[in-house]
N, C-alpha and C positions, 0 to 999 in steps of 0.2 A: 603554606605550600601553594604554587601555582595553582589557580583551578583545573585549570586543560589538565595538568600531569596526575593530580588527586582524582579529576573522572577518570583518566585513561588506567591509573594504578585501581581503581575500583572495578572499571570495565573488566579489567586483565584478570583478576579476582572471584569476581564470577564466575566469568566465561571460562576462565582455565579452572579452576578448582571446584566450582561450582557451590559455591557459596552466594550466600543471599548478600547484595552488598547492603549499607546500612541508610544508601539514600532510599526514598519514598521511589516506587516504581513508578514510571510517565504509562500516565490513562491513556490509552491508546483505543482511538474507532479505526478499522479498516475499510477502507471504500473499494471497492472492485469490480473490473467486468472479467471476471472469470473464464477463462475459457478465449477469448480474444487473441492471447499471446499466452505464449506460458513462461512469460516473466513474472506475472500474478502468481503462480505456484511456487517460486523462488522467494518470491517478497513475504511469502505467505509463513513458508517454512523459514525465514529470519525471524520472523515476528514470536513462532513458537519457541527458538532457542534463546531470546530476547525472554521470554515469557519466563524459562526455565530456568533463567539466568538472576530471575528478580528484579528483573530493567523495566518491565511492563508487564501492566497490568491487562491485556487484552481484552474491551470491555465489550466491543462486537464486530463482528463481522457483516457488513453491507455490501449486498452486491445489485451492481446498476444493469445489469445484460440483459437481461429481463428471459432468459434462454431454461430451458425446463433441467439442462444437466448441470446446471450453473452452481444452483445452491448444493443438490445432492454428493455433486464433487466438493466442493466446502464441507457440509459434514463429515463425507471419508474421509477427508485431508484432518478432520480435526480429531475423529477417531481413529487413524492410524498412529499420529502423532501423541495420542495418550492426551489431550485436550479437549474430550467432549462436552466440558461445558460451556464451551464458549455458544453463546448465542450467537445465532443464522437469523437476516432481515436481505430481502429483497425488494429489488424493484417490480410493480406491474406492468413496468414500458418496455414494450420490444423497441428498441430503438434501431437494428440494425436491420438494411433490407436484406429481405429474402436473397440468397448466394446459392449457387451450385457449387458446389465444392468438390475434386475429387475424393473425397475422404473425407468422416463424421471430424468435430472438432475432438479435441484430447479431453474434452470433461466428458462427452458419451463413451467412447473409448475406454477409458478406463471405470465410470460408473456402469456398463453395461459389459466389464472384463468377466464379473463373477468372482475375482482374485480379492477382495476387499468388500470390509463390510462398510454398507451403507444405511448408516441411520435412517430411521421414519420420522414423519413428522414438517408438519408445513412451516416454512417461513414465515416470521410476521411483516408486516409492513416498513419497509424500508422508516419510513416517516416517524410514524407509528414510536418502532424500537429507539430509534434517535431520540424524542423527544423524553419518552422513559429514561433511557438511561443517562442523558445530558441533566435531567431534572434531579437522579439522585446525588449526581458529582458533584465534589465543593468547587466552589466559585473560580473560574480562571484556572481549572488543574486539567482539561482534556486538548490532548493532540490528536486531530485527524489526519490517515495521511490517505489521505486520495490517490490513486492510482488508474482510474477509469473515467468513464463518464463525469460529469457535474450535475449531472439529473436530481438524482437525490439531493446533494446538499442545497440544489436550486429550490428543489420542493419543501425541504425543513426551512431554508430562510424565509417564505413565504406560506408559513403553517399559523394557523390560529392556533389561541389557547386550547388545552384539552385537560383532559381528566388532568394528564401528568405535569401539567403548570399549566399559571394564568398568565403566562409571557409569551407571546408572540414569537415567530421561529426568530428573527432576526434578534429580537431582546434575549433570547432565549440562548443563541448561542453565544452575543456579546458575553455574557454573566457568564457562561460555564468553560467556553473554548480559550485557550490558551494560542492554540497556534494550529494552523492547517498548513501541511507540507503535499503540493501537488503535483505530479508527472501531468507537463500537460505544458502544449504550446511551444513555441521555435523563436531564439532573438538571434540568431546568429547571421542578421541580414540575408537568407536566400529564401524568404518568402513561403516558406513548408506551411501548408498547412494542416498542421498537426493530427493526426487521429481521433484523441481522444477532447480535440475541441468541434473539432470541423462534423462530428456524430451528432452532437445537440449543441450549436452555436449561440442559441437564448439563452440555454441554461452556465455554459461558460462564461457568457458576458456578465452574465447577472451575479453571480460568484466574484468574479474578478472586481464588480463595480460594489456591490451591495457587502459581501462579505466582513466583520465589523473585525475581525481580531489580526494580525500578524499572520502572513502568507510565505509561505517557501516555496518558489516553483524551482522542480527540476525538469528542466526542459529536453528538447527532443535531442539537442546536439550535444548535451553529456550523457544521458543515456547510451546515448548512437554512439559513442567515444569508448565504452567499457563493457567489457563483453565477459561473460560468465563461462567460462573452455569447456567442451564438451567430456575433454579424459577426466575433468574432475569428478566427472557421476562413478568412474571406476571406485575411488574413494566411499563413496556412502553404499556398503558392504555388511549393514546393521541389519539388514532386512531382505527378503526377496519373498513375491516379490516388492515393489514399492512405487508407489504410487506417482510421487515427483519425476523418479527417471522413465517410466509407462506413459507419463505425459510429456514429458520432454521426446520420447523416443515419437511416439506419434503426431506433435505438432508438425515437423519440418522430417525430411529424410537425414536420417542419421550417416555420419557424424557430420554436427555444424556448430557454432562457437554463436550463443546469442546475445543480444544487447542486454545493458543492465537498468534499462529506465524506469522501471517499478521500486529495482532495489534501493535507486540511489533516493526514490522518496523516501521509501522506508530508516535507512540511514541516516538521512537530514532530520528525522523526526525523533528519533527515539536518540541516540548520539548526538555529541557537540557538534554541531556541523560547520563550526571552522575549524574545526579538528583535522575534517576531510576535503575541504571545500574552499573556496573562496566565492563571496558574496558582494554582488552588486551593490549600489548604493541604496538607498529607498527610493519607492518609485510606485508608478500604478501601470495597470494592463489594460489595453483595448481590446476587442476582438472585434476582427471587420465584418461584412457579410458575408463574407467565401470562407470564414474561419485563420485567418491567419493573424497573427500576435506583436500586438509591437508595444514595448517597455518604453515608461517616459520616467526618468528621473524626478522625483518632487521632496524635500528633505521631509515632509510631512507625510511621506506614503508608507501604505501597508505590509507592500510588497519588496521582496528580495529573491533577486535570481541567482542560483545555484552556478559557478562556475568552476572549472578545472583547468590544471595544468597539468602536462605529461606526464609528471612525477606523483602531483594527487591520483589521477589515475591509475595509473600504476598501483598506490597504496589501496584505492579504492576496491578495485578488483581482487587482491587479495583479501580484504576485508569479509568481502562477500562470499567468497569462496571460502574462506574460512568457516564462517557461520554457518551456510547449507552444509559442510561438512562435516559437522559436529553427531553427535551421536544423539538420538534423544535421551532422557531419561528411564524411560521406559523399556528400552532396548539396551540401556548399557549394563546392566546386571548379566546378560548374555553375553557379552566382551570378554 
């Protein structure tokens, strides 16, 4: 049988019947600035029906925001969701300047609702957890999919040995990472420069040049292209209240239709991504001093960028909206 039609007939399996399929779940690290967009809360709850699905194994959750409601919304996200054992690692870097804002961001907001339990208990060190649990994985079986900053993964490639290996960050992710899929950076010639590069431009260079395994970027102009529709929150009807649509309704003035740039990392990582996607050639990434991104084709490169057509599109957005729609586990005995 085809492969693409044996993943998709196993996908379809899962996720519709909820059966365990019979391949090995993809090792999954999440990287995130939480709270920045609340496309992180969309990617976040793929990753849990992914999780419930038996597609992945969610082996932690990192967040780069370095923001005090940042983790503790990650814990209620994970304890809402019936997931509390996923392990919480943050960053200690504030990277973002101080902002006046009309309004808290959507992770105080809803950890300071009162509506939702919020677990206790500190994060450990973004660094720290990576290197533990990179060290227990077999060799070449983890996918990260970045979604925020490159801070963290800047800091584990340039980590000395510790308790949890005698390899070096960079030796250390060679051996254990399989592939990193990352929201991050603009080729579409208009010079954007990106968000989540142009926030720590050292730490993205260094990622793009040093980084040893297979790279997936989805960049800003497919993201920007596929939008998650606002009536679809009508749908996730499992719960109230709930957590997802409490941060969605408080990032922006409701109703508004948002980008899907987080999701479509997540999807390249954990799915065939030429299922959904078309893919550049190989290639490597610069990043200039002002943060902006330009792809150089080399048939020896690491890299490959994420492209779309109207029609992927199209399929894309359904996809995603499919999956935040789903029902968890834990909630569906109440159906």
């Amino acid at each position: 049988m085809n492969p693409a039609l044996l993943f998709c007939l196993t996908l379809l399996c899962a996720l519709g019947a909820g059966r365990v399929p019979a391949a090995e779940p993809v090792r999954v690290i999440f990287e995130t600035d939480m709270g920045n967009d609340v496309d992180d809360v969309l990617a976040l709850d793929m990753l849990y029906k992914y999780r419930e699905a038996g597609l992945v194994d969610l082996l932690l959750v990192s967040n780069n925001k370095g923001d005090a409601f940042s983790v503790p919304f990650i814990r209620l996200m994970n304890a809402f969701y019936g997931h509390a054992d996923i392990p919480v690692a943050s960053s200690p870097d504030t990277l973002l300047p101080a902002q006046r804002m009309k309004q808290p961001p959507y992770t105080e907001v809803v950890v300071r609702s009162g509506e939702f339990v919020v677990p206790d208990g500190p994060a450990g060190d973004a660094v720290d957890r990576y290197r533990a649990t990179l060290a227990a994985q077999p060799d070449r079986s983890v996918v990260i999919v970045s979604v925020g900053f490159s801070s963290n993964l800047a800091r584990l490639l340039a980590s000395p040995p510790d308790r949890h290996s005698d390899l070096a960050g960079r030796e250390l992710v060679a051996r254990k990472v399989r592939l990193l899929t990352m929201m991050a950076g603009n080729f579409d010639g208009a010079g954007r420069r990106e968000f989540n590069v142009r926030i720590d431009i050292p730490a993205a260079r260094a990622v793009f040049v040093l980084w040893p395994s297979d790279i997936l970027v989805s960049p800003w102009e497919v993201g920007g292209s596929i939008f998650y529709r606002s009536p679809a929150l009508d749908g996730i009807d499992y719960a109230a209240p709930h957590p997802l649509k409490r941060a969605y309704a408080a990032y922006l003035p409701m109703p508004y239709d948002r980008e899907c740039w987080d999701q479509t990392a997540v999807l390249a990582g954990v799915e065939d991504p030429r299922r959904w996607f078309s893919l550049s050639p190989r290639g490597e990434v610069t990043v200039d001093d002002r943060g902006r991104t330009t792809f150089t084709p080399a048939p020896a490169g690491r890299i490959r960028i994420l492209e779309t057509t109207p029609r992927q599109r199209r399929r894309i957005a359904r996809r995603i909206t499919q999956l935040v729609g789903r029902t968890p586990r834990r909630y569906a005995a109440d159906r």
